[in-house]
N, C-alpha and C positions, 0 to 999 in steps of 0.2 A: 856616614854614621860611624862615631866611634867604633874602634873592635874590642875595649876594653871595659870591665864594670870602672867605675867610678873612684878613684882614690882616695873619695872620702865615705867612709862606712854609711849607710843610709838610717838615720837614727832610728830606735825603736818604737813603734807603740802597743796599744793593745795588742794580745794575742788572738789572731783571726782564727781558727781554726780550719779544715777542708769540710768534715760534715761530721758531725756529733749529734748524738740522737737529745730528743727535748722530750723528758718526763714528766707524767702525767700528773694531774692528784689519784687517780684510779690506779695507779702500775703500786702506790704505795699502801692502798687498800690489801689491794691483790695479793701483794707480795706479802703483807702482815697475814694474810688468809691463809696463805701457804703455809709461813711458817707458826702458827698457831695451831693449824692441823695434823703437822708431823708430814704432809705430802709435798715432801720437796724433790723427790727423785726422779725417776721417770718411768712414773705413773701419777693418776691424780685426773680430778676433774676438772682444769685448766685445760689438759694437752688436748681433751676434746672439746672445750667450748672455742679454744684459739683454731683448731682445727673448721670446726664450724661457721667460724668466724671468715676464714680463707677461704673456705668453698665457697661462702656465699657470694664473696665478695667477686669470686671469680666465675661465679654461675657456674657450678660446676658440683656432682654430686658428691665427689669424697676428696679427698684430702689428710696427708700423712706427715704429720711431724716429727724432725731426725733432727739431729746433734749439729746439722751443716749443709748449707746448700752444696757442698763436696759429697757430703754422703747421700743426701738427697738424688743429684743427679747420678752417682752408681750405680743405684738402686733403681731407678727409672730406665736405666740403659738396661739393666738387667732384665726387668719388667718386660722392654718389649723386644726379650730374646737375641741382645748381645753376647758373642762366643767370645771365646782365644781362639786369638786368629783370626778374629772379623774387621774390616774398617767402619770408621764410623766419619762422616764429613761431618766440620768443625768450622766456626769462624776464626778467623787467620787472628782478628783486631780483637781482643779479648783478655780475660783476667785468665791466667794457666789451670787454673780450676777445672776451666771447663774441658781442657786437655787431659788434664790429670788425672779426670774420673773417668775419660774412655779408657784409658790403659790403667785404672783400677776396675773396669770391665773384662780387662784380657785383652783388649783390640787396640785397633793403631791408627792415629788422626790423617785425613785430607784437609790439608786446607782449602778455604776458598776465601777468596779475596775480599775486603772492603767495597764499595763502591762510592764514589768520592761527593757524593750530595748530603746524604743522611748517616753514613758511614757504618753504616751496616753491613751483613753477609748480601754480598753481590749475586742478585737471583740470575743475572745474565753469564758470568762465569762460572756460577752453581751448573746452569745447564746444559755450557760448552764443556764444562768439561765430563759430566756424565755423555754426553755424545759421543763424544771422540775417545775416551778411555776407558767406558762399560760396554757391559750387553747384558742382557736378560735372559739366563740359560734355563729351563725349569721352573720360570716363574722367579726367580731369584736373580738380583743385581748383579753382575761376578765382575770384577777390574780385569781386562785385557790383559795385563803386561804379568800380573802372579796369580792371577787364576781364586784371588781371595775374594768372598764375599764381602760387598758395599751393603750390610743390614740397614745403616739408620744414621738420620742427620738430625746434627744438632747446632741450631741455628739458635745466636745468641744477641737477645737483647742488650744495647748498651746507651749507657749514660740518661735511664728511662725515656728512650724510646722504645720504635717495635721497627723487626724486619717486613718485608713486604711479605706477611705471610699467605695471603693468597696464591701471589705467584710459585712461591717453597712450596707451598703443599699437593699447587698442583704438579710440579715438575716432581715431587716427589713421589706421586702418585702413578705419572708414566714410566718411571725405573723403580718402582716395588719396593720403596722407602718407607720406614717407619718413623716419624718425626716424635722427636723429645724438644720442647722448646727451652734454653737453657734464657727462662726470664728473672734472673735474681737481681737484675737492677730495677726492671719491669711490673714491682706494683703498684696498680692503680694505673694502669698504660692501658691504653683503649686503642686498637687499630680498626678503623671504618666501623667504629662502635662495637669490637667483641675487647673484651677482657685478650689482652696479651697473657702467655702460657698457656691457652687452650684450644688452640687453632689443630694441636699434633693430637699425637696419640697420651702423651704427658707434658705435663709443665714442672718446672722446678723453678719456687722462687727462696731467696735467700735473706735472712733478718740479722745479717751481721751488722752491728755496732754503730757502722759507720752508712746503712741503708737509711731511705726515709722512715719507714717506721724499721722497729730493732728485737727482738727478743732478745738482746744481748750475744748472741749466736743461737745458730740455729736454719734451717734450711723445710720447706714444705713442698711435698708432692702433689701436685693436682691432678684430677683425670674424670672420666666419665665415666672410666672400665670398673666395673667394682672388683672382678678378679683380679686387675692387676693393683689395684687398692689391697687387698686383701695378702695377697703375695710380697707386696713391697713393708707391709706392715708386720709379717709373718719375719721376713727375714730381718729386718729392724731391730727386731725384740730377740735376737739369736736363735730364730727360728723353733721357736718352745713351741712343741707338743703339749705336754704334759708337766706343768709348774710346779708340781705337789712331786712327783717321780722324777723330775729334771729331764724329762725325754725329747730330744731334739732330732729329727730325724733329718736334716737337711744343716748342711755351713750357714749361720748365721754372722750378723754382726750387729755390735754394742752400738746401734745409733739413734735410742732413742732421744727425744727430745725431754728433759726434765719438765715440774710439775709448773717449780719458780720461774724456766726461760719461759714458760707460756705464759704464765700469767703477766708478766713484761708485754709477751708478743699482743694478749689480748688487748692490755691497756694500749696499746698503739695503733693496733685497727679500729679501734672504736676511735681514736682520734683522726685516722685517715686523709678524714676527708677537708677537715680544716688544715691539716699540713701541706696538703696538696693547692688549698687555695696562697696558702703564702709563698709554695715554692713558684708557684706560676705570676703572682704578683710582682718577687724578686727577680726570676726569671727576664720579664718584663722590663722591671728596673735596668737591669745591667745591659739587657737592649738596647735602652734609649741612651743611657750613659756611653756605650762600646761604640755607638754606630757611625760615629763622624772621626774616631780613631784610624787613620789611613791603610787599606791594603790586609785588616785584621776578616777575617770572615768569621761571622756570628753562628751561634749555635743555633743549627736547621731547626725549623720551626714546621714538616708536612704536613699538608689540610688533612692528610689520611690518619695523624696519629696524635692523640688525646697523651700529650707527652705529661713527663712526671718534673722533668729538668733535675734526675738527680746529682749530677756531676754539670755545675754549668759551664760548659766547655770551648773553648775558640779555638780558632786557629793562627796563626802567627803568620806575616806577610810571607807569600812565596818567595824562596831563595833563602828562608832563614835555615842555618845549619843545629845541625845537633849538638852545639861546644856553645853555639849562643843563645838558645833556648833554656841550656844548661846553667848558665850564668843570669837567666832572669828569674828560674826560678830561685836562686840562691841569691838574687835581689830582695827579691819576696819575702825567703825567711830571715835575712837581716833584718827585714823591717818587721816581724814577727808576724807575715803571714802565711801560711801554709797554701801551697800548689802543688800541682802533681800531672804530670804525663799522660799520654795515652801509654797501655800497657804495650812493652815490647812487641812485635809481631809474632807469634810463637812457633813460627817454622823456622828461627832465629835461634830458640833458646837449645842450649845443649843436649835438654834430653828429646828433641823434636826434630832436630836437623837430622836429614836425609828421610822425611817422612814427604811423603807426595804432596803437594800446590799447586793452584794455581797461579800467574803469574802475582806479584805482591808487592808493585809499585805501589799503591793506593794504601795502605797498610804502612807501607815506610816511607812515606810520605806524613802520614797522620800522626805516626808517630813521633818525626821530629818538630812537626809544628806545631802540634796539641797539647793547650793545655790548661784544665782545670782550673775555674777559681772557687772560694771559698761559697760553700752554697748549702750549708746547715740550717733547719727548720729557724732558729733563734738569730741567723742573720740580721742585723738591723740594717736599714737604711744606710745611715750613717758609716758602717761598715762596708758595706757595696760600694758608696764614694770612695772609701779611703781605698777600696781594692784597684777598682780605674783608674785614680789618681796614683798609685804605686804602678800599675802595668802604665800609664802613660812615661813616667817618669823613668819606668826601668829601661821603656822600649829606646830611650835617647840616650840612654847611660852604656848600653851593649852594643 
């Protein structure tokens, strides 16, 4: 196989995009409602109907809308009693978000590793390594080696699927774990028929831009607990007491959700479920086109998980290196279409190195051979050929 891209530039066509959200006729109802009323900020009768919206969706009694699935899951860590100073286990394969907001907690990530079928947080490494590196002192988790408390894992939906959360919640349950599911790719994921994000104590799901459905940003808390509903919605709004005196008795933060992102986020759950049927028909498509491509491995498909395919994602033949992976996706945007990786592993990244892991072959493995094709609700047909037909072509040119 050549080791070079190709000396002649790959001509251009349409621009493909990675995933761009499709609006509604209702998002521009909404949106005139909003501003026709003067409630455009964050407050207004959207933030609870979209709110409503999300619980149901998720069978689930409450639901709290913030500024970002970042801020969301802070507040969910907080929720169930993350300190400074505490650990929190994290999936290694992920967007750094979900890092970011344990040490906007105060606390400091474990990783655990991929597992290389579905590529999820690995429930068999989840387990070895609370074995061999906890104990249970008091009823509390504590790590061997610094004597810090392991409060709570957060195991992280990706590419809409779901982790094997049966297994997570029970091994969480024998080390006195309290579970946040970080599902922000994960709406509309079904694992052995429950709504993913509600397996824990909390779910976070996230409606950035570039998700199946979008508030334009914006991030929800789900949960069963209404106290911790209550609490996570207190400190949201900068923990106001008293709105007419300004009396705040507690550190809050500026994360509500505006009137306009919900009324977006409304108009899109009510389209949901038609989105989901195209993503799965596409899905399908680029199956049957991908699958006589030699040595590529297709995006897991487990009888256990009612996937969403938000990111439809392959993997590249074994042996392919990080410099040629590199150069197919820069095939791609030559020819104006948009790809993308698996995210770095994040016991990788600067501000995470010398934080505890499991081992993280699987992780750096996925990440140099993964990767993304274009899989936006408005995909056409027509569009899914031209993508196969460029990855077949790139794959002979690299």
């Amino acid at each position: 196989m050549p080791s070079k891209v190709s000396p002649v530039p790959p001509q251009k066509s349409e621009a493909i995009p990675l995933s761009v959200p499709t609006i509604t006729s209702s998002a521009w109802i909404y949106m005139q409602q909003c501003l026709d009323s003067g409630w455009v900020s964050s407050a207004g009768p959207f933030v609870t109907d979209f709110e409503k919206a999300v619980a149901d969706r998720a069978g689930v009694a409450h639901a709290v809308a913030m500024s970002s699935g970042t801020a969301a899951l802070h507040l969910a860590l907080k929720s169930v009693g993350v300190q400074t100073g505490d650990l929190v286990i994290v999936s290694n394969l992920t967007f750094v978000a979900s890092a970011n907001a344990i040490r906007h907690a105060g606390a400091d990530p474990i990783f655990i590793d991929a597992e290389p079928h579905y590529w999820q947080m690995d429930p068999v490494k989840l387990e070895a390594y609370l074995t061999e590196h906890t104990q249970i002192k008091e009823g509390v988790c504590v790590q061997k080696s610094s004597g810090r408390i392991v409060r709570t894992l957060l195991p992280v939906h990706i590419l809409g699927m779901c982790c094997e959360m049966d297994k997570i919640v029970s091994i969480a349950k024998r080390f006195h774990l309290s579970v946040v599911e970080d599902a922000a790719e994960a709406v509309g994921v079904r694992y052995k028929g429950q709504p993913a994000g509600t397996f824990g104590d909390a779910g976070v799901f996230s409606f950035n831009g570039n998700k199946v459905v979008t508030s334009g940003g914006g991030g929800v808390m789900v949960t069963s607990d209404k106290s911790k509903a209550d609490r996570v919605r207190y400190w949201s709004t900068q923990s106001k007491n008293d709105e007419v005196e300004g009396i705040h008795n507690e550190v809050g933060f500026n994360y509500r959700m505006t009137n306009l992102q919900a009324a977006l986020g409304l108009s899109q759950m009510e389209a949901l479920d038609d989105f989901l049927q195209i993503k799965r028909k596409n899905a399908a498509r680029y199956a049957d086109l991908l699958k006589d491509i030699p040595n590529l491995t297709l995006m897991p498909v487990p009888s256990s998980t009612e996937s969403t395919f938000w990111l439809y994602t392959i993997l590249l033949p074994v042996g392919t290196t990080l410099p040629r992976r590199k150069k197919l996706i820069e095939f791609f945007r030559l020819k104006n279409i948009q790809t993308r990786p698996f995210w770095h592993p994040l016991h990788g990244l600067p501000p995470y190195r010398g934080c505890d892991a499991t081992s993280t072959e699987v992780s750096e493995d996925l990440y140099v051979r993964g990767l993304s094709l274009p899989s936006s609700v408005s995909l056409t047909q027509r569009q899914i050929v031209a993508c196969v037909e460029t990855l077949k072509e790139g794959l002979s040119h690299i």
